[in-house]
Residue frames relative to the residue before (quaternion, step in Angstrom):
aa qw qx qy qz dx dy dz
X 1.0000 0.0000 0.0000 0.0000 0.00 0.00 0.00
X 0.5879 0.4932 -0.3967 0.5037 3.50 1.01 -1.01
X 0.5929 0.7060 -0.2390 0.3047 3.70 0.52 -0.99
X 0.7756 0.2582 -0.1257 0.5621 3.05 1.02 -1.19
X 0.3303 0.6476 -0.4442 0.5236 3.53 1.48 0.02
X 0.7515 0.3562 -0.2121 0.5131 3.75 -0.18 -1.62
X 0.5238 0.5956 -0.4398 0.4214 4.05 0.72 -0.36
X 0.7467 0.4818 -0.1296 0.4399 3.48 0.44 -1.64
X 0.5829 0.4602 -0.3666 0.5604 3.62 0.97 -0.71
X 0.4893 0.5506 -0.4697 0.4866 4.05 0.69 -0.91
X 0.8241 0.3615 -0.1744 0.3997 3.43 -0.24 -1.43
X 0.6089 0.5376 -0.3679 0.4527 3.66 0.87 -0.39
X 0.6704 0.5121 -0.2497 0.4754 3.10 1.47 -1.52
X 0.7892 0.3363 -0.3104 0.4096 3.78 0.45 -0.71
X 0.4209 0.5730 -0.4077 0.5730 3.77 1.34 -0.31
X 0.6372 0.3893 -0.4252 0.5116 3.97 0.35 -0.30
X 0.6613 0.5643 -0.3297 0.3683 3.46 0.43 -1.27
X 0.6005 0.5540 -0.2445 0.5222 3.82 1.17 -0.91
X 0.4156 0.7368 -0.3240 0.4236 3.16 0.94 -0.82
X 0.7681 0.3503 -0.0846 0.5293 2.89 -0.32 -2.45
X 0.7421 0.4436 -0.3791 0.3298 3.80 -0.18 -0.91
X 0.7305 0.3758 -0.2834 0.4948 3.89 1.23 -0.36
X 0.5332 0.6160 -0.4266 0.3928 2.99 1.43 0.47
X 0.7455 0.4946 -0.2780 0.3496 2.94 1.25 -0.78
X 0.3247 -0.8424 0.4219 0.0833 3.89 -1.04 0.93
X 0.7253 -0.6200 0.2952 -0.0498 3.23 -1.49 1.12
X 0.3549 0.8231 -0.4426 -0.0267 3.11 0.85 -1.20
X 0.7203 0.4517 -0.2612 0.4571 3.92 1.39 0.05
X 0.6432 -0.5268 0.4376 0.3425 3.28 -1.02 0.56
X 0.7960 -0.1959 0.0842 0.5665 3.51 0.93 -0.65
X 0.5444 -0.6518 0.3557 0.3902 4.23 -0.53 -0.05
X 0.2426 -0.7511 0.6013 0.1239 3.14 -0.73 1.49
X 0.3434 -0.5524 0.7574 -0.0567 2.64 -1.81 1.93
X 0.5835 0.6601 -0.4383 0.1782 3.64 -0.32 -1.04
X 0.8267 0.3286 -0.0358 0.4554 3.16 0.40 -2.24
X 0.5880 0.4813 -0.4178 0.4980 3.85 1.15 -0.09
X 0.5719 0.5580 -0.3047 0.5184 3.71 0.97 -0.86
X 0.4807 0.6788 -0.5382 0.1358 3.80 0.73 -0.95
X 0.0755 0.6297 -0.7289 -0.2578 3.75 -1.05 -0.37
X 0.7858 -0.3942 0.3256 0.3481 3.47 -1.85 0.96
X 0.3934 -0.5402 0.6388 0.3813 3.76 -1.03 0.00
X 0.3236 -0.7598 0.5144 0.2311 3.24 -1.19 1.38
X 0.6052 -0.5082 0.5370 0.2951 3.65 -1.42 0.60
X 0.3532 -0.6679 0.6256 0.1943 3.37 -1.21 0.34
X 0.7488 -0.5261 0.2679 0.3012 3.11 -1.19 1.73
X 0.2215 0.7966 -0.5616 0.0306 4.32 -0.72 -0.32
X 0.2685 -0.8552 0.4421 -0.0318 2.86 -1.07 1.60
X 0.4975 -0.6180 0.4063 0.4534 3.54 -0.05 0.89
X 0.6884 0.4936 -0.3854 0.3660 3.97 0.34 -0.12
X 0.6247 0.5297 -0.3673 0.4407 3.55 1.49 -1.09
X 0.6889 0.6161 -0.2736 0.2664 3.66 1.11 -0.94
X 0.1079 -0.8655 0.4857 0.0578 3.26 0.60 1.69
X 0.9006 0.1584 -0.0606 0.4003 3.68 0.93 -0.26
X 0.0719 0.9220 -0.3805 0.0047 3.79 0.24 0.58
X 0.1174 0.8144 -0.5666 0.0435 3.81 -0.73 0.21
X 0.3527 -0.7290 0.5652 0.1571 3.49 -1.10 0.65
X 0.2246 -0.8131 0.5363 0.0284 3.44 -1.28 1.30
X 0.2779 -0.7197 0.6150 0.1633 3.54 -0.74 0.36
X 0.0863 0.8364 -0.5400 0.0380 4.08 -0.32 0.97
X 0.1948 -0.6813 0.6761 0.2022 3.70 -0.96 0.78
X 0.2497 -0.5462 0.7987 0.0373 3.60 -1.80 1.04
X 0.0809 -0.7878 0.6103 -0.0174 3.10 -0.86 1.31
X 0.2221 -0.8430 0.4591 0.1713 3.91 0.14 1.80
X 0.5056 0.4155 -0.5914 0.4711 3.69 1.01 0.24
X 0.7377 0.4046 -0.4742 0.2592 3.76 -0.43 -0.23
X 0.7420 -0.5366 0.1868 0.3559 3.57 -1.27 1.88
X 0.6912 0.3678 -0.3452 0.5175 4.36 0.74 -1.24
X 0.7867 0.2379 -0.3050 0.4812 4.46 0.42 0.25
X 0.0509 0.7734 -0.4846 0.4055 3.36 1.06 1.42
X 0.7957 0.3344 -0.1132 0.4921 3.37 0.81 -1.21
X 0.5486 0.4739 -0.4030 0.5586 3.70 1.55 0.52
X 0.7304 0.4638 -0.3206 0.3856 3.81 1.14 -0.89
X 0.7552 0.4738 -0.1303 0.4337 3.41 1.82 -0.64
X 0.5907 -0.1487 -0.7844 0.1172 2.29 -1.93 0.95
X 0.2810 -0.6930 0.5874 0.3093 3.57 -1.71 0.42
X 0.7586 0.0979 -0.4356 0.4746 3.42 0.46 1.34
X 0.6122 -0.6106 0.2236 0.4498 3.82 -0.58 1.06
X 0.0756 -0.7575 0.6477 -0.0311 3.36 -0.98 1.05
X 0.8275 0.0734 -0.0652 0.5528 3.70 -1.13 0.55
X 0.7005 -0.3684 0.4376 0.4267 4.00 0.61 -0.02
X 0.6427 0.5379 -0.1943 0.5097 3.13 1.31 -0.04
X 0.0083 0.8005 -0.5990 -0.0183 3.86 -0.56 1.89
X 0.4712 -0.7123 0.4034 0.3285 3.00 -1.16 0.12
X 0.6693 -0.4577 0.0300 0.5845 3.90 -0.48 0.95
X 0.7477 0.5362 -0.2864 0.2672 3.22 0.64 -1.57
X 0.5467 0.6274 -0.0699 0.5501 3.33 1.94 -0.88
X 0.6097 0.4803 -0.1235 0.6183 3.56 1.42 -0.29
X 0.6364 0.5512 -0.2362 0.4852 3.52 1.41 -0.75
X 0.5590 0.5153 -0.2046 0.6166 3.21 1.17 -1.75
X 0.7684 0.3740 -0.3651 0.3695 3.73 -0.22 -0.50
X 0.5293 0.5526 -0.3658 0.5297 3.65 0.91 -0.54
X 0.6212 0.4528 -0.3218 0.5528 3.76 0.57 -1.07
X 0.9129 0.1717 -0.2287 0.2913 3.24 -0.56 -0.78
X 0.8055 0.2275 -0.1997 0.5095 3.83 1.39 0.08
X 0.5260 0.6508 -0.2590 0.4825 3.38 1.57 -0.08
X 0.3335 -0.7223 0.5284 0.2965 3.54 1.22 -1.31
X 0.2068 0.7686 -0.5454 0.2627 3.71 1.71 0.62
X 0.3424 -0.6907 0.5917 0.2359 3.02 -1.08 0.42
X 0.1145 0.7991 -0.5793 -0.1131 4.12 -0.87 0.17
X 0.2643 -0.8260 0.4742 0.1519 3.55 -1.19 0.98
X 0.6186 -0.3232 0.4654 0.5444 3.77 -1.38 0.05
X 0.2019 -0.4199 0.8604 0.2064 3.02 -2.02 0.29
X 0.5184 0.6156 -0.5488 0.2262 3.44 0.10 0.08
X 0.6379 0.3899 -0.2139 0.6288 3.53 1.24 -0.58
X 0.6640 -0.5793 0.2828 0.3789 3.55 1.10 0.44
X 0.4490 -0.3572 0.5723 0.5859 4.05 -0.38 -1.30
X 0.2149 0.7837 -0.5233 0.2565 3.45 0.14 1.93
X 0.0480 -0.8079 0.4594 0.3659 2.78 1.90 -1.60
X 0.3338 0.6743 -0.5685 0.3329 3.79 0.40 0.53
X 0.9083 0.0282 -0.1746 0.3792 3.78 -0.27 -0.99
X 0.4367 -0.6600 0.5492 0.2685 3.82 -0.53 1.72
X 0.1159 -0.7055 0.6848 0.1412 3.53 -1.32 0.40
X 0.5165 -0.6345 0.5349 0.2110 3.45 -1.44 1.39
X 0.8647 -0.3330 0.2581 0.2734 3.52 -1.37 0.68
X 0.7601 0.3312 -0.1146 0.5472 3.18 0.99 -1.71
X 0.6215 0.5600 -0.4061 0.3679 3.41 0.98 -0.23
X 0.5189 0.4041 -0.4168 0.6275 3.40 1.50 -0.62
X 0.5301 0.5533 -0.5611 0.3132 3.74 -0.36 -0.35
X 0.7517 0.4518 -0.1408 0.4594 3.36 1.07 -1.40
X 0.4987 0.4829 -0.3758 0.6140 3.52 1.00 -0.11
X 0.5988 0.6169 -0.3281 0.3913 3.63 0.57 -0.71
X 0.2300 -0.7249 0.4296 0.4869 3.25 1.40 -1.60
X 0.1293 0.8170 -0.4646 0.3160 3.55 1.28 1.00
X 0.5602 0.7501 -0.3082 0.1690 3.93 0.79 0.14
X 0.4387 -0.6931 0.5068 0.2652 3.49 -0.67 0.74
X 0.1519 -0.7911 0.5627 -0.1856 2.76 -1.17 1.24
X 0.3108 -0.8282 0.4386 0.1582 3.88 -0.19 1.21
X 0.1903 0.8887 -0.4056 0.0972 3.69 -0.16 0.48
X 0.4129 -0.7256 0.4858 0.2590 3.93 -0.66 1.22
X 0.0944 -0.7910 0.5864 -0.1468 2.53 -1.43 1.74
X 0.3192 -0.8314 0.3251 0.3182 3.09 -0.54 0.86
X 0.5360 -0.6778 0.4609 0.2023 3.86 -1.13 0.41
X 0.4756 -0.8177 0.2740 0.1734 3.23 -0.06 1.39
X 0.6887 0.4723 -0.0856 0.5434 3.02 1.44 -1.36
X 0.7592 0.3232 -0.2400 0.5114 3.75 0.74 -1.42
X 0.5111 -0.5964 0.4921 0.3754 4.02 1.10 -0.91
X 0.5723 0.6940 -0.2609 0.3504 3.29 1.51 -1.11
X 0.1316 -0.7153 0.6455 0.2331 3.55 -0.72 0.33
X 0.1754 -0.7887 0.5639 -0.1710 2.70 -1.95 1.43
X 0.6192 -0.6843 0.1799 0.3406 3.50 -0.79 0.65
X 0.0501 0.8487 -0.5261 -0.0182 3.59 0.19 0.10
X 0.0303 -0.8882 0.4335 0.1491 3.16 -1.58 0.91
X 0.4337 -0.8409 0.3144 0.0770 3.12 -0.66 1.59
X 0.1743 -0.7500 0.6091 0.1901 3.83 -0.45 1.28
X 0.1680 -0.6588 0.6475 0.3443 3.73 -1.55 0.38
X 0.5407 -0.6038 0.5262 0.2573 3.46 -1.39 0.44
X 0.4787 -0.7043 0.4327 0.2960 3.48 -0.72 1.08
X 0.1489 -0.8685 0.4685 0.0629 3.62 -0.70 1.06
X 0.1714 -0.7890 0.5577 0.1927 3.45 0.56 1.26
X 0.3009 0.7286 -0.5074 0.3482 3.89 0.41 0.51
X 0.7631 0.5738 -0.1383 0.2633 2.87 0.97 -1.54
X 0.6221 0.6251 -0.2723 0.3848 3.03 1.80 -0.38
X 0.0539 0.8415 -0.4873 -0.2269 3.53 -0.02 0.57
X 0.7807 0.2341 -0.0027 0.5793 3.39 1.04 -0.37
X 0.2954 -0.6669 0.6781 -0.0903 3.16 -1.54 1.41
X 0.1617 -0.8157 0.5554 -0.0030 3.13 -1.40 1.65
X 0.4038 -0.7321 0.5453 0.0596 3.66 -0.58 1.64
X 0.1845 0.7529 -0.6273 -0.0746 3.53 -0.84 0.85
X 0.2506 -0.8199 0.5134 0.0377 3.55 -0.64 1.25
X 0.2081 -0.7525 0.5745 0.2458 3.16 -1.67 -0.82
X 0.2932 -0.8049 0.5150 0.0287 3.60 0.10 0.84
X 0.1176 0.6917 -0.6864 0.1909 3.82 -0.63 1.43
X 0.1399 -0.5956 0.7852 0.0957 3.30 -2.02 0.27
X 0.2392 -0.7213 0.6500 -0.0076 2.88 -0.42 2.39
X 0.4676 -0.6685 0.5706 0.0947 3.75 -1.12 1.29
X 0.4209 0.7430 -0.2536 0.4545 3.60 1.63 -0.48
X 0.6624 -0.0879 0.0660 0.7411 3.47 0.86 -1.40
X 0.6477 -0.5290 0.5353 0.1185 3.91 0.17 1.00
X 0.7643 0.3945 -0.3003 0.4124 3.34 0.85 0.80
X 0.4374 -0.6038 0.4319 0.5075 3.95 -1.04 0.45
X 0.1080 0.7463 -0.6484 -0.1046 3.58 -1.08 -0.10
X 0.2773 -0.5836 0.7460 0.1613 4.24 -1.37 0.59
X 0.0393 -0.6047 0.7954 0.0000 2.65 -2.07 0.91
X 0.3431 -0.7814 0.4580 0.2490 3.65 -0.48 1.63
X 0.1337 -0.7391 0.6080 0.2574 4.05 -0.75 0.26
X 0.8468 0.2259 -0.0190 0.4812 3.55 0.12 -0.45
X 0.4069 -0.7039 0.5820 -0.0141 3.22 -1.54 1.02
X 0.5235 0.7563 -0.3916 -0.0226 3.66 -0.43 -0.36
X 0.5374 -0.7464 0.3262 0.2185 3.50 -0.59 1.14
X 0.0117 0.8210 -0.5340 -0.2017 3.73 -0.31 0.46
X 0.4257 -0.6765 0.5922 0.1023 3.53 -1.01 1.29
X 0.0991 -0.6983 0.7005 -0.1087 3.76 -0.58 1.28
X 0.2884 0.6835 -0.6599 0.1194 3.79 -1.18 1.35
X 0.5029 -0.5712 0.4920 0.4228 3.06 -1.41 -0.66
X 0.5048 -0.6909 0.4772 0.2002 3.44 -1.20 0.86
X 0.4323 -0.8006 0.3701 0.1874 3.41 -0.36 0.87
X 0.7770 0.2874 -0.0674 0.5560 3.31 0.73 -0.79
X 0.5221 0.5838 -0.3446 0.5175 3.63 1.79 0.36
X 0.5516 -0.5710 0.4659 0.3907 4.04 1.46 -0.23
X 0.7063 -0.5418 0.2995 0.3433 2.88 -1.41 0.81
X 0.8536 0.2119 -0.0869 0.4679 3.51 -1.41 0.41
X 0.3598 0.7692 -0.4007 0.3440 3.50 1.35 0.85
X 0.0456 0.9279 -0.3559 -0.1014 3.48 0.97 0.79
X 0.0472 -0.7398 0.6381 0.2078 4.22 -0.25 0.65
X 0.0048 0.7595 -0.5728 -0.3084 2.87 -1.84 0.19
X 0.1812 -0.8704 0.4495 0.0864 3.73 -0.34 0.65
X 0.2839 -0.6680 0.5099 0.4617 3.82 -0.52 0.39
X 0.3035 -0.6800 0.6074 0.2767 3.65 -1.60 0.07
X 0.8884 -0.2507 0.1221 0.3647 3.62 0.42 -0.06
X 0.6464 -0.6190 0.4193 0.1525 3.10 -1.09 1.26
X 0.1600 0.8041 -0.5724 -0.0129 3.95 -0.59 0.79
X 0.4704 -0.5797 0.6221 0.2359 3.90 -0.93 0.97
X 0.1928 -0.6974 0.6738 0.1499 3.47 -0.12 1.37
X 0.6038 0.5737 -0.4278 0.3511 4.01 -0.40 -0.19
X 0.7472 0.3337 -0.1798 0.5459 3.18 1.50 -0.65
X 0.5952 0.4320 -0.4134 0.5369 3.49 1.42 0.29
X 0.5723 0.6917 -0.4073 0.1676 3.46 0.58 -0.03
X 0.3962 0.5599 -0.5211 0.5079 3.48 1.51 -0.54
X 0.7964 0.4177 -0.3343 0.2819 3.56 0.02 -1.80
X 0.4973 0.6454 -0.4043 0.4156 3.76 1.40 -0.66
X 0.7274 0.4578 -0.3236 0.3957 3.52 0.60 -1.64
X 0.7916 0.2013 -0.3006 0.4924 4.13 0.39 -0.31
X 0.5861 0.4137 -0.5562 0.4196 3.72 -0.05 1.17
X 0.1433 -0.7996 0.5777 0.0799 3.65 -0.59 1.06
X 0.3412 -0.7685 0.5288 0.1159 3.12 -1.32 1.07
X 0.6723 -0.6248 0.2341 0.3205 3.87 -0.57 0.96
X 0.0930 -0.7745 0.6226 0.0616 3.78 -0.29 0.62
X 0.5294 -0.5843 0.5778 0.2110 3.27 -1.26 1.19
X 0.8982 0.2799 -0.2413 0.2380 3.30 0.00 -0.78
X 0.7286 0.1098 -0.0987 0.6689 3.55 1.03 -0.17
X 0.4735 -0.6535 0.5719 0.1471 4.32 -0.78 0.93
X 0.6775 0.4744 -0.2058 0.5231 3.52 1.17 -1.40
X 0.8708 0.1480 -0.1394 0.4477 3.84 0.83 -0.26
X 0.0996 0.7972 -0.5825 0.1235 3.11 0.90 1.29
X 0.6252 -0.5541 0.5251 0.1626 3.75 -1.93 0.48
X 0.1376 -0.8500 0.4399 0.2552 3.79 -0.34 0.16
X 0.6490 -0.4619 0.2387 0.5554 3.51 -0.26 0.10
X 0.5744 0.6142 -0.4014 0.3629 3.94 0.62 -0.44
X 0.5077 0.6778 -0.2782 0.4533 3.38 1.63 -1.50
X 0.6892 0.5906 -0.2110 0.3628 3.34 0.58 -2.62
X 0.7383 0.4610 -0.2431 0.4282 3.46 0.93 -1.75
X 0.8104 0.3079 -0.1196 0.4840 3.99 0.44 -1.44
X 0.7220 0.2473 -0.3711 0.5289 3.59 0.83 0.58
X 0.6519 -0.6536 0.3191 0.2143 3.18 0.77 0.85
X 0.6156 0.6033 -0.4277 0.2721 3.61 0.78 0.10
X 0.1792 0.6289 -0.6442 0.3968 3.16 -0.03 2.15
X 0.2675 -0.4829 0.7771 0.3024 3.29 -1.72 -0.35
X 0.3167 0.6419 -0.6982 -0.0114 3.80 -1.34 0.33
X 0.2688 -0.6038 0.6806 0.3162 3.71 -1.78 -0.68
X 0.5366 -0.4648 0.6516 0.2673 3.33 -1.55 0.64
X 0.0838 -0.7660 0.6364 -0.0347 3.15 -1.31 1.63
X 0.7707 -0.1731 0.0427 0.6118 3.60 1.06 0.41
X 0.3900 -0.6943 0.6012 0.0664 3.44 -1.31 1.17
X 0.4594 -0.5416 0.6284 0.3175 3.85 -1.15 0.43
X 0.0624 -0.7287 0.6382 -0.2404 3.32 -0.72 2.17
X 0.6194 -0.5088 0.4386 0.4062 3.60 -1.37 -0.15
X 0.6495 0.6848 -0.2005 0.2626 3.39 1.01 -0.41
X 0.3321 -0.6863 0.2070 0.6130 3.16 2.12 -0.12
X 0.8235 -0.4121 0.0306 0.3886 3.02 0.81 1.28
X 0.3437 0.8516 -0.3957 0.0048 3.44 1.59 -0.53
X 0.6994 -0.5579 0.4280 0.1280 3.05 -1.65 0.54
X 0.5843 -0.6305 0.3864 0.3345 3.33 -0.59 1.14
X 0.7763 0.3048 -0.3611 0.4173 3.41 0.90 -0.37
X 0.3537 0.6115 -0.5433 0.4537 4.09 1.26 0.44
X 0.8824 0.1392 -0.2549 0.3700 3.64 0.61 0.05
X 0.7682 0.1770 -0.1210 0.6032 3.70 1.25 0.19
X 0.2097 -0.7851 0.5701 0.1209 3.28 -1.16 0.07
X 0.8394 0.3011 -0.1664 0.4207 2.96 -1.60 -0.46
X 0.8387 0.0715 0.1232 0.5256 4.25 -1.54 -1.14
X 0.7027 0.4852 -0.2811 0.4379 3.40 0.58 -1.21
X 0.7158 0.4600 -0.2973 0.4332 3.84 0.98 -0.99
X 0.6020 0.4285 -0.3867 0.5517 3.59 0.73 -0.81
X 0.6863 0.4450 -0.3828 0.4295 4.14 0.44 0.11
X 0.4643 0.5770 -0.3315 0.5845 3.08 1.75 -0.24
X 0.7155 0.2783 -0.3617 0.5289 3.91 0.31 -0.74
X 0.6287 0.5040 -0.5042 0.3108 3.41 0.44 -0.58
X 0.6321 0.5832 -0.3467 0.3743 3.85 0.89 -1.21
X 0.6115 0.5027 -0.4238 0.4403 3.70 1.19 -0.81
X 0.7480 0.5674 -0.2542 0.2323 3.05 0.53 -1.35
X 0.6819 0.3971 -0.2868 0.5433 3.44 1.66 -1.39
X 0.4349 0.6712 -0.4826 0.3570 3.91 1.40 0.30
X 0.6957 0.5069 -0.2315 0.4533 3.28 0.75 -1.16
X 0.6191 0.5603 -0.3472 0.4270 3.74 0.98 -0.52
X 0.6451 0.6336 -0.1529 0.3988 2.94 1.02 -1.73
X 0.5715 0.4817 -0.2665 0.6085 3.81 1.61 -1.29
X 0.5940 0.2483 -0.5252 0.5565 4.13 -0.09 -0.10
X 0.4041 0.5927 -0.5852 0.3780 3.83 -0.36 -0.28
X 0.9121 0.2563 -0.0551 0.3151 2.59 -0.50 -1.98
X 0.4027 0.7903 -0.2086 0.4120 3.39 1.32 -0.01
X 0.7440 0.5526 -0.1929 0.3223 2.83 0.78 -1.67
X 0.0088 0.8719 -0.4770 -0.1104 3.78 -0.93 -0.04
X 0.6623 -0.6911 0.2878 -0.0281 2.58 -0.91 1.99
């Protein structure tokens, strides 16, 4: 009797176990190893002697415009798949990302704690009279907003631009990351748009987390790019929003505007091309 007792548990016990294993679901053709395994694309070596020429850029990525679509989307995780600003926030709070003040500019000096990005986010509590259903009475209440990674519409790139003499060529190496957060101001009236950066990332130190998050390709699911790819092969649209000057650095708009400024980024930009040219040797 005991015997056939300890039988029936077996079969109960491995008939669960089936269970669990057809419970569990697929949604891929097969498990993707590749893009988690990724490791950043390494940099080529540079020696403070090859660097015959060097200069720091300031670049806006605009995620409304159709070729950085695939950084602004999905705005909530789909298929394994976050979107940049959404990919940031996760590094910070489970990765161990670091994020800095813009207050000290794109210095990287003061780290900012969790909730402080939350706030930069626009994550803030907020006390407000409500009324009481039952008594009529109005009462205090305090209201959190939820962080809307919506809000980002754009994403500033600060780099550095050299022609290493080594291999005879121009080449950028991005340092710094930082989201800018575009809303409306509440208490400023309708159609009051602010924009404000939220925080400062050490791209070198996002890249591990860059290299194993892929980012959707239209044309083929099976061969999609990850954000390291997006970032060091260049496949963005942006404009140059201000160049490292004597002036403490000022911004293409502190001295022009409008037609005259977008010819202003364009002159830096076709400057810097024009300088490997002339560089080169024949």
């Amino acid at each position: 009797m005991k015997r056939l007792f300890f039988i029936l548990l077996v079969f109960v016990g491995l008939g669960s176990v089936d269970f669990a294993q057809a419970q569990e679901v697929n949604s891929e053709l097969y498990t993707k190893d590749h893009v988690p395994n990724r490791r950043p694309i390494p940099y080529a070596h540079v020696r403070e002697a090859d660097v015959l020429w060097a200069k720091k850029i300031w670049r806006v990525i605009d995620l409304r415009e159709k070729i950085n679509l695939p950084m602004y989307y999905p705005t909530t995780q789909m298929d394994d798949r976050y979107s940049l600003i959404d990919l940031l926030i996760y590094g910070i709070q489970y990765e161990g990302l670091t994020a800095y003040s813009t207050k000290t500019e794109d210095e990287f000096q003061v780290p900012l704690t969790l909730d402080q990005v939350m706030r930069e986010m626009g994550a803030v509590s907020d006390t407000q009279q409500v009324r009481n259903a039952e008594t009529g009475m109005y009462e205090d209440k305090i209201i959190t907003e939820d962080v809307r990674s919506t809000d980002i519409k754009q994403v500033m790139l600060k780099e550095i631009w050299f022609f290493d003499r080594n291999y005879s060529r121009m080449d950028v190496r991005i340092i710094g990351v930082c989201p800018i957060r575009e809303y409306v101001k509440e208490d400023g009236g309708e159609g009051n748009v602010v924009q404000s950066q939220a925080f400062w990332i050490y791209f070198p130190e996002a890249r591990n987390l860059f290299a194993k998050h892929e980012v959707f390709n239209p044309r083929n699911d099976s061969q999609r790019r990850t954000f390291d790819d997006i970032f060091i092969k260049r496949y963005f649209g942006s404009y140059i929003y201000k160049e490292a000057n004597v002036y403490n650095n000022r911004r293409i708009e502190d001295y022009t505007a409008g037609m005259e400024a977008m010819m202003e980024s364009e002159r830096i930009k076709t400057s810097i091309f024009e300088l490997e040219h002339d560089m080169w040797e024949f």
